[in-house]
Backbone as CSV, one residue per row, in Angstrom:
resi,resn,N_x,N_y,N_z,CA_x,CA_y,CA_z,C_x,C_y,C_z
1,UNK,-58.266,-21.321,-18.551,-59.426,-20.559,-18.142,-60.679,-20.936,-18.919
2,UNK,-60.581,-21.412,-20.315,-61.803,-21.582,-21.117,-61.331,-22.373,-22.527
3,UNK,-61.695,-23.833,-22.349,-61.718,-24.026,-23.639,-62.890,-23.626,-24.669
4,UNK,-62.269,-23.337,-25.927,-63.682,-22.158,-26.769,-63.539,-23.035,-28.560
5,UNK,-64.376,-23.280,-28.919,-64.234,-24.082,-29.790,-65.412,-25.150,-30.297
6,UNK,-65.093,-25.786,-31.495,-65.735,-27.010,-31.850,-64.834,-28.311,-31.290
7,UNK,-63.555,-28.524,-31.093,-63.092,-29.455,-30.419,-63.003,-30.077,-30.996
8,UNK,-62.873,-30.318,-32.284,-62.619,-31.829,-33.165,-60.988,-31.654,-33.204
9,UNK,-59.946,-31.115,-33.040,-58.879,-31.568,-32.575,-58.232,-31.684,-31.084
10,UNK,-58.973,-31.663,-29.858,-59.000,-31.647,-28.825,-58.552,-33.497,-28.462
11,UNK,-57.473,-33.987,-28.491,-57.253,-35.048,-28.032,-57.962,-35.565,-26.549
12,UNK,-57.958,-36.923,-26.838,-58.951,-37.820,-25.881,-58.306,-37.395,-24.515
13,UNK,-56.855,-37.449,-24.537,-56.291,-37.250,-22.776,-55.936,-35.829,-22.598
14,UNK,-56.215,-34.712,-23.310,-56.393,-33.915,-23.136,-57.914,-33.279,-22.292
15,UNK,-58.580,-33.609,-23.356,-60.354,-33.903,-22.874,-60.592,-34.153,-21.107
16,UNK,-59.594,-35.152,-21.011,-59.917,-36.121,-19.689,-59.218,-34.793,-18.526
17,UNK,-58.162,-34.055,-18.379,-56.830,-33.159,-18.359,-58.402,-32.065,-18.218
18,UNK,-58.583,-31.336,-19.001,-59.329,-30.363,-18.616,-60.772,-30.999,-17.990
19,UNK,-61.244,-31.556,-18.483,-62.472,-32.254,-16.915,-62.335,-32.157,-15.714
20,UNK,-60.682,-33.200,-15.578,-60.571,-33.359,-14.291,-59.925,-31.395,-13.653
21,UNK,-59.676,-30.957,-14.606,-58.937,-29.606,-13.655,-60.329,-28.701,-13.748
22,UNK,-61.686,-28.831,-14.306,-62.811,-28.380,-14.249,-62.979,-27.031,-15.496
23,UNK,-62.146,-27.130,-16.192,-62.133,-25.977,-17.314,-63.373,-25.793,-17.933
24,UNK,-64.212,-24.662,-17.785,-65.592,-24.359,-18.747,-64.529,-24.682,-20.059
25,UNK,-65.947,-25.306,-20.719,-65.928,-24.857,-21.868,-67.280,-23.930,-22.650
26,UNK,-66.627,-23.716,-24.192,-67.713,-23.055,-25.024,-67.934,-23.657,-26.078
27,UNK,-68.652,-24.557,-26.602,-68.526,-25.485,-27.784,-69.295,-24.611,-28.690
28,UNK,-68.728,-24.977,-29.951,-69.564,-24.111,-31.361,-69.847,-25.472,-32.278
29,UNK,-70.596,-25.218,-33.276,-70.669,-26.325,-33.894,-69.555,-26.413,-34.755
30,UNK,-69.189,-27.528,-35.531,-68.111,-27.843,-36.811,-68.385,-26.541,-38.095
31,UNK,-69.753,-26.352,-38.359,-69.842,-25.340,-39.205,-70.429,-24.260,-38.710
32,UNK,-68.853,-23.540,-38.953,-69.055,-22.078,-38.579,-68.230,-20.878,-39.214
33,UNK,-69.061,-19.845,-38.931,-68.277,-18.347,-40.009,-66.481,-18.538,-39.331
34,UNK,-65.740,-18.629,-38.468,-64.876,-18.600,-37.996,-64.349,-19.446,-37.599
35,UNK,-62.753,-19.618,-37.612,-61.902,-20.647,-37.225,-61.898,-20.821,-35.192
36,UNK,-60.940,-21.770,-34.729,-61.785,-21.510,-33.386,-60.401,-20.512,-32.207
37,UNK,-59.143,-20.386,-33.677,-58.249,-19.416,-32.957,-59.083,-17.989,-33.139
38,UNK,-59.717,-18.022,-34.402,-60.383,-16.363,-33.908,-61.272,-16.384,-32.842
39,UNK,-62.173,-17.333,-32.372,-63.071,-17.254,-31.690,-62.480,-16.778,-30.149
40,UNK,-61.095,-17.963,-30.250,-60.643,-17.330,-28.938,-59.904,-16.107,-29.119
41,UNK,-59.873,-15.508,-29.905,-59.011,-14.178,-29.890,-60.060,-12.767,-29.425
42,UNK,-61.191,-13.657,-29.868,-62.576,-12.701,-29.888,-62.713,-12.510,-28.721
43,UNK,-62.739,-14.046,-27.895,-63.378,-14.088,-26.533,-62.228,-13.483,-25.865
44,UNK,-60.955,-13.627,-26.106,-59.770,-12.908,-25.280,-60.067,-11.231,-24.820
45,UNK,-60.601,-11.072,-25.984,-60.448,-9.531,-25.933,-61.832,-8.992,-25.434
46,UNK,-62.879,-9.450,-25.362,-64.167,-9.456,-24.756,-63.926,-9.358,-23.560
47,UNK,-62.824,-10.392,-23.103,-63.015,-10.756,-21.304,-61.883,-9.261,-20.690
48,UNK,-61.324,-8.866,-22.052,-60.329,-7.866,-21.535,-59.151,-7.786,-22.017
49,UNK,-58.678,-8.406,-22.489,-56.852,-9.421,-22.250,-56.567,-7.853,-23.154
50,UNK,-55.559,-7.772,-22.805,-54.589,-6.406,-23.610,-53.509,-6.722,-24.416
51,UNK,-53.189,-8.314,-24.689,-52.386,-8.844,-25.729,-52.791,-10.592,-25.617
52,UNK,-52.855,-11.039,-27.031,-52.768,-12.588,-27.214,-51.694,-12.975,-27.873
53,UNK,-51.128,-14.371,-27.054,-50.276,-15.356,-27.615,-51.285,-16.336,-28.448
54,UNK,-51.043,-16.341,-29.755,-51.842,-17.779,-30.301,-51.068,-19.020,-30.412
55,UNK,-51.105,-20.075,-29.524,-50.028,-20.924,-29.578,-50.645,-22.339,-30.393
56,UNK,-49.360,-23.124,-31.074,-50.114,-24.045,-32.697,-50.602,-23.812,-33.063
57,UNK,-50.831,-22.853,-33.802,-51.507,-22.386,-35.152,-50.560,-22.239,-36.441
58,UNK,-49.569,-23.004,-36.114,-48.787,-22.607,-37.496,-48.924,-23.755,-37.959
59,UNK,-48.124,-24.333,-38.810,-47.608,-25.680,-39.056,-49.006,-26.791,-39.395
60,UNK,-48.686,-27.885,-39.680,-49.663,-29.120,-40.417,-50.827,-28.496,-41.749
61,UNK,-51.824,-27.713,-41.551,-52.709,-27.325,-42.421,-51.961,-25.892,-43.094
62,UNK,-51.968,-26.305,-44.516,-51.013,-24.262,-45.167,-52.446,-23.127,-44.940
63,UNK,-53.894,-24.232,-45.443,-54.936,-22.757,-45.535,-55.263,-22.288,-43.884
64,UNK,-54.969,-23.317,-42.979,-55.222,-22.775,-41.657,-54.096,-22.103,-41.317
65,UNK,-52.782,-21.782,-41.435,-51.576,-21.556,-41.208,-51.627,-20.020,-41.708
66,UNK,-52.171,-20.141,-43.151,-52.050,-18.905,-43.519,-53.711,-18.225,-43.372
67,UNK,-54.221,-18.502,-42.799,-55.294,-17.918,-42.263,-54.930,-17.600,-40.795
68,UNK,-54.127,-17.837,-40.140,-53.763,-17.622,-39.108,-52.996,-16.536,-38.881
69,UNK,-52.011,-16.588,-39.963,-50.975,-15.409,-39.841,-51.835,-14.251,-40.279
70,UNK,-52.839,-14.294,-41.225,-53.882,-13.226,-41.605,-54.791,-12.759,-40.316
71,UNK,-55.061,-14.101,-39.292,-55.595,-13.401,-38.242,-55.103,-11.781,-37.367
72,UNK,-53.697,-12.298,-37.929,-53.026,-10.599,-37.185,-53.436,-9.011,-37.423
73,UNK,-54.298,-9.441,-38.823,-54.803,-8.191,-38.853,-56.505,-7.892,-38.606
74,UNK,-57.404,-8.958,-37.843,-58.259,-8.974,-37.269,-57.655,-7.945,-36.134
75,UNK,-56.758,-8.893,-35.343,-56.044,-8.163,-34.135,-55.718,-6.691,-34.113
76,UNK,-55.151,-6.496,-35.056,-54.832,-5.339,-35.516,-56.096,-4.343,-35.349
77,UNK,-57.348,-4.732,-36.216,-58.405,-4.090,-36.163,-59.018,-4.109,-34.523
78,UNK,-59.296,-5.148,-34.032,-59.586,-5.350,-32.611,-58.831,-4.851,-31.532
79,UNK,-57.244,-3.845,-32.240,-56.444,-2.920,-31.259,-55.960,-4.292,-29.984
80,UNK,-55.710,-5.096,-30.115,-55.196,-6.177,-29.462,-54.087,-6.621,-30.153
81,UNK,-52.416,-6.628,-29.488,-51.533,-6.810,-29.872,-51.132,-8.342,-30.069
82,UNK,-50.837,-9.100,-31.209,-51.339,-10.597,-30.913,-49.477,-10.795,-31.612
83,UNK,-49.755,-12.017,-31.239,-48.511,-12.692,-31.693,-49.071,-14.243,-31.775
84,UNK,-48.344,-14.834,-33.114,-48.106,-16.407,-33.482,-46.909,-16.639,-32.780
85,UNK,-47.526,-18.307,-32.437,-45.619,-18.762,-31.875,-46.214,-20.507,-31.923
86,UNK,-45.095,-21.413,-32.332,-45.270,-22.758,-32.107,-43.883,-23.459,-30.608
87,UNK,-43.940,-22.028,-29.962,-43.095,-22.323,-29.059,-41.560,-22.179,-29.240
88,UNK,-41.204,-21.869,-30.701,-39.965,-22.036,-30.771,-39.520,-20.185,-31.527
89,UNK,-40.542,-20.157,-32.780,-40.407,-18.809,-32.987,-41.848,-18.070,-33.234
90,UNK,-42.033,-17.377,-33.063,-43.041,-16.146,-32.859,-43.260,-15.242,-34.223
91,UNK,-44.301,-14.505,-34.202,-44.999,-13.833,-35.948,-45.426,-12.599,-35.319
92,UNK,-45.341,-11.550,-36.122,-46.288,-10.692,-35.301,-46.479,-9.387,-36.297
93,UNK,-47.343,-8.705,-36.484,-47.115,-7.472,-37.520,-46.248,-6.686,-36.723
94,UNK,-45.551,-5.446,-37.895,-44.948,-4.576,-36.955,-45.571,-3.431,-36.855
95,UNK,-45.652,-2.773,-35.704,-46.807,-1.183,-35.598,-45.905,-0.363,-36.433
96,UNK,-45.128,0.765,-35.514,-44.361,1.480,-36.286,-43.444,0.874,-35.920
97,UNK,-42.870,0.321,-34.977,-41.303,-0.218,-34.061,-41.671,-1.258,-33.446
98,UNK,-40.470,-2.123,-33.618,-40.769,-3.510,-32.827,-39.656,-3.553,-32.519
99,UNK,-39.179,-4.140,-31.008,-38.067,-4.392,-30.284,-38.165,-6.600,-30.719
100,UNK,-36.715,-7.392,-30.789,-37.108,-8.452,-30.991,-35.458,-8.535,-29.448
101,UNK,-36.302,-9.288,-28.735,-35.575,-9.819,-27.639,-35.131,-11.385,-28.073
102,UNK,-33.691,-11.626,-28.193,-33.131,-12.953,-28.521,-31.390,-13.249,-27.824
103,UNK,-31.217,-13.780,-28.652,-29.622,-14.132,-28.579,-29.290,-14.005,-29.590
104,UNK,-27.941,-13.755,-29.745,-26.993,-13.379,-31.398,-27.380,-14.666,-32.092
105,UNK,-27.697,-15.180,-33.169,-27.293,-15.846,-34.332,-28.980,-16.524,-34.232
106,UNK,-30.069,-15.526,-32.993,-31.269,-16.219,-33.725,-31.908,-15.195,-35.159
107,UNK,-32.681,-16.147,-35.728,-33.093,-15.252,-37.123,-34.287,-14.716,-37.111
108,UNK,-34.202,-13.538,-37.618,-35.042,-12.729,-37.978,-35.271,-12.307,-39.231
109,UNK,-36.990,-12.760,-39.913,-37.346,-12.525,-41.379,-38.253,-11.729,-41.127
110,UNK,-38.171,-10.596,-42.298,-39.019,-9.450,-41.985,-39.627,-9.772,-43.561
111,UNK,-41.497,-9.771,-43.637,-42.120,-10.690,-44.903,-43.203,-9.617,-44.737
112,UNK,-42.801,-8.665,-46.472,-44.038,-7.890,-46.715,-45.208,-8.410,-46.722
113,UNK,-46.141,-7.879,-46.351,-47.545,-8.500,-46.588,-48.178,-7.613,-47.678
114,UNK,-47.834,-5.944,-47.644,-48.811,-5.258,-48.159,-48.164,-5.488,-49.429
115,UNK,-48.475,-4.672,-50.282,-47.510,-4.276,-51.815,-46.164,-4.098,-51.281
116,UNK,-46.196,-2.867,-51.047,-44.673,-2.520,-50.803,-44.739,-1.540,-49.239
117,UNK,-43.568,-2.360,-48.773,-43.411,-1.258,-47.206,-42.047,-0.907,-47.395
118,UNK,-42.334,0.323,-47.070,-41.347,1.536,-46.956,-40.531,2.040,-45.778
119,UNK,-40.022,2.640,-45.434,-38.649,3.142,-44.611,-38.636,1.647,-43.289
120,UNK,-38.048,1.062,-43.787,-37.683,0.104,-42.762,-36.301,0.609,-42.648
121,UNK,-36.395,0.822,-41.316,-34.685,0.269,-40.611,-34.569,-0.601,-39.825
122,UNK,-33.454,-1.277,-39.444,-33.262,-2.194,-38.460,-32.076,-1.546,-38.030
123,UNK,-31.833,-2.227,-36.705,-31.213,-2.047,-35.730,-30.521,-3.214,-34.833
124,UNK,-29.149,-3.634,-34.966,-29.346,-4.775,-34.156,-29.297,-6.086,-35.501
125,UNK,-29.165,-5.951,-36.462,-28.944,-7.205,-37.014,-27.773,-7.052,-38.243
126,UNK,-27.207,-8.511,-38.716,-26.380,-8.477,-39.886,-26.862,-7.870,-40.765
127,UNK,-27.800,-7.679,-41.790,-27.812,-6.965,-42.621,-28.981,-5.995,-42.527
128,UNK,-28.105,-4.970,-42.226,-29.150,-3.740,-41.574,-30.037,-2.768,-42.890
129,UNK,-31.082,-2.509,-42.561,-31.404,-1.518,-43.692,-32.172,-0.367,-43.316
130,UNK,-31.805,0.678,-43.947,-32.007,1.952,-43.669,-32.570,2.833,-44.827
131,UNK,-34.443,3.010,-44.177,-35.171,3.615,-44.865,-35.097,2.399,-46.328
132,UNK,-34.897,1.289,-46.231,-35.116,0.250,-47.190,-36.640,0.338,-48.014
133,UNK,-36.735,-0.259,-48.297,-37.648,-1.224,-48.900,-38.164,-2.579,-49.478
134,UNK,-39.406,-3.115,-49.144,-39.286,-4.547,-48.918,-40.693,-4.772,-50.451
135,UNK,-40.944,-5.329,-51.379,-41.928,-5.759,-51.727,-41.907,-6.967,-51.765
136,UNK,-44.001,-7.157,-51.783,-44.823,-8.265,-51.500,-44.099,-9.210,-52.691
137,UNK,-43.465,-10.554,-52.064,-43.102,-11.369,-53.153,-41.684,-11.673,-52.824
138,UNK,-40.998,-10.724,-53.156,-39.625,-10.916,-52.835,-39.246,-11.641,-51.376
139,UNK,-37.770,-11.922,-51.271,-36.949,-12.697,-50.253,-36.131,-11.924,-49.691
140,UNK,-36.139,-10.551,-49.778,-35.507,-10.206,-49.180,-34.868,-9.928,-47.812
141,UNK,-35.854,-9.967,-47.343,-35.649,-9.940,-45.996,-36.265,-11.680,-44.755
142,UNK,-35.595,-12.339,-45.854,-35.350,-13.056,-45.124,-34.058,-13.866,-44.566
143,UNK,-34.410,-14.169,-43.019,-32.939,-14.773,-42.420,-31.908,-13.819,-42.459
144,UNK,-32.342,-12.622,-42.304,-31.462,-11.964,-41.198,-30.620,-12.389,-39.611
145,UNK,-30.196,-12.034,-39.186,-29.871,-12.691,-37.574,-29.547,-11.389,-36.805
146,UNK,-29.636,-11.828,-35.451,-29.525,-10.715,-34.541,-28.279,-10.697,-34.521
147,UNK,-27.515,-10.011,-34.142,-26.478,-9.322,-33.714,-25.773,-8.692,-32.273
148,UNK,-27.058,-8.084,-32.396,-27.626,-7.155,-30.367,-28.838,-6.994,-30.286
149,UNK,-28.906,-7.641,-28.818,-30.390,-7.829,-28.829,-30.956,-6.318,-26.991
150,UNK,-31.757,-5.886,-27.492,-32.606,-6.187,-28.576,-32.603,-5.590,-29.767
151,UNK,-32.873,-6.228,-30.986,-32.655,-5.815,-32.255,-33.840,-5.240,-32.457
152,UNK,-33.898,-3.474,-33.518,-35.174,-3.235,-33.505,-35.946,-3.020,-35.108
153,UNK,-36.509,-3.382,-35.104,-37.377,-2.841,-36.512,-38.731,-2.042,-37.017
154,UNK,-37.952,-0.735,-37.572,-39.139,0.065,-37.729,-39.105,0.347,-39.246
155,UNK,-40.671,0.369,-39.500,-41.483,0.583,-40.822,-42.035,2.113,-41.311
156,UNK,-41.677,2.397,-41.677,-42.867,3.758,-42.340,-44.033,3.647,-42.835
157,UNK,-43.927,2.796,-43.429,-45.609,2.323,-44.661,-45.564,1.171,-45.044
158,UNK,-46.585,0.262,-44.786,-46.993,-0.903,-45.268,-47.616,-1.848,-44.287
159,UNK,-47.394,-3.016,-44.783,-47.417,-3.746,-43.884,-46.413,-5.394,-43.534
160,UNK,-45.906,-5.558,-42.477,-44.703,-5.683,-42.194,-44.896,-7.107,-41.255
161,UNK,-44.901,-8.617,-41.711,-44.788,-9.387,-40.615,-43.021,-9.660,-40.052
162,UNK,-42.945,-9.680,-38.804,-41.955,-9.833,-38.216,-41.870,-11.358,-37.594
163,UNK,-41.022,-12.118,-38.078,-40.588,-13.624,-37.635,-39.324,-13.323,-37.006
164,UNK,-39.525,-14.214,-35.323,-38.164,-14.115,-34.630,-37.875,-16.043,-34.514
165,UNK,-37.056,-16.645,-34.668,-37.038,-17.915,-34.377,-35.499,-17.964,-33.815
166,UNK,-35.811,-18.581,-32.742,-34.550,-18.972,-31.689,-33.837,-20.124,-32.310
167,UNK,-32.639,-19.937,-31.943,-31.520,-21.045,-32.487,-31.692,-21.836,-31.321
C-alpha cells in the first residue's frame, strides 16, 4: 500500500517490483528524529490499522534490533497492538493475557523488560508458573515450550515481552 521511508536499504529489484506494481511512496531524508519502522507504525495507525505486524526488524543491526523491540512500547502508548516477527518467530508485550497459538515443542521465552513483573502464570507450557516472578536480567524464563496450544500467559505487574518461535 505505501512504501514510507528513507530507502537506503530498499534493494535495486525490489525498487523496480514496487514501480512496476505502482506503490506510492513517502521518502524522508537519511537524517531523521525516527527510524523508518516507527514511521510506518505512525503512518499505520494514522490511516487506521487496529494492529501492526513489523516484519525484519530483528536480526543484522543489535542498536536497530533493540530499538525495535523498544518500539513496542511506542505501540503500546499509540493503543495499537504491534507485534515483531522475522517470519519464523514473533515478539510482542504482554497486556494482562496473551493467548500464544503454536504446536507442542515450539518455544516460548517470556523476557522482563521492567524491573520486576509480578503474578505471571502460564498455562499450556512445560514449566508452568503461578503468580511467579520474573526480574529484569535474569534467564528465567527462557525456552519454555508449549505443551497445549493455545498456551496462555498472564502478568499482574510489569512489563513482560513474549517470544513465540516455531520449531
Amino acid at each position: 500500500h505505501l512504501i514510507i521511508g528513507d530507502l537506503d536499504s530498499l534493494d535495486a529489484a525490489t525498487r523496480r517490483w514496487a514501480a512496476a506494481q505502482r506503490i506510492p511512496r513517502r521518502l524522508f531524508p537519511r537524517a531523521k528524529d525516527a527510524t523508518d519502522a516507527e514511521l510506518a507504525m505512525r503512518e499505520a495507525r494514522r490511516r487506521g490499522a487496529r494492529e501492526v505486524w513489523l516484519f525484519g526488524v530483528v536480526g543484522g543491526r543489535w542498536d536497530q534490533t533493540l530499538a525495535n523491540i523498544l518500539l513496542l512500547f511506542e505501540a503500546r502508548r499509540l493503543r495499537l497492538p504491534a507485534r515483531l516477527t522475522d517470519g519464523r518467530a514473533a515478539a510482542w508485550l504482554v497486556g494482562g493475557e496473551a493467548e500464544v497459538h503454536g504446536r507442542r515443542g515450539d518455544i516460548v521465552s517470556l523476557v522482563p523488560l521492567s524491573p520486576v513483573v509480578r503474578g505471571i502464570t502460564t498455562k499450556g507450557l512445560r514449566y508452568p508458573l503461578r503468580r511467579g516472578v520474573l526480574r529484569r536480567g535474569s534467564t528465567r524464563g527462557i525456552s519454555n515450550e508449549i505443551t497445549a496450544s493455545p498456551a496462555r500467559v498472564r502478568r499482574g505487574g510489569g512489563d513482560l515481552l513474549l517470544i513465540h518461535i516455531a520449531r
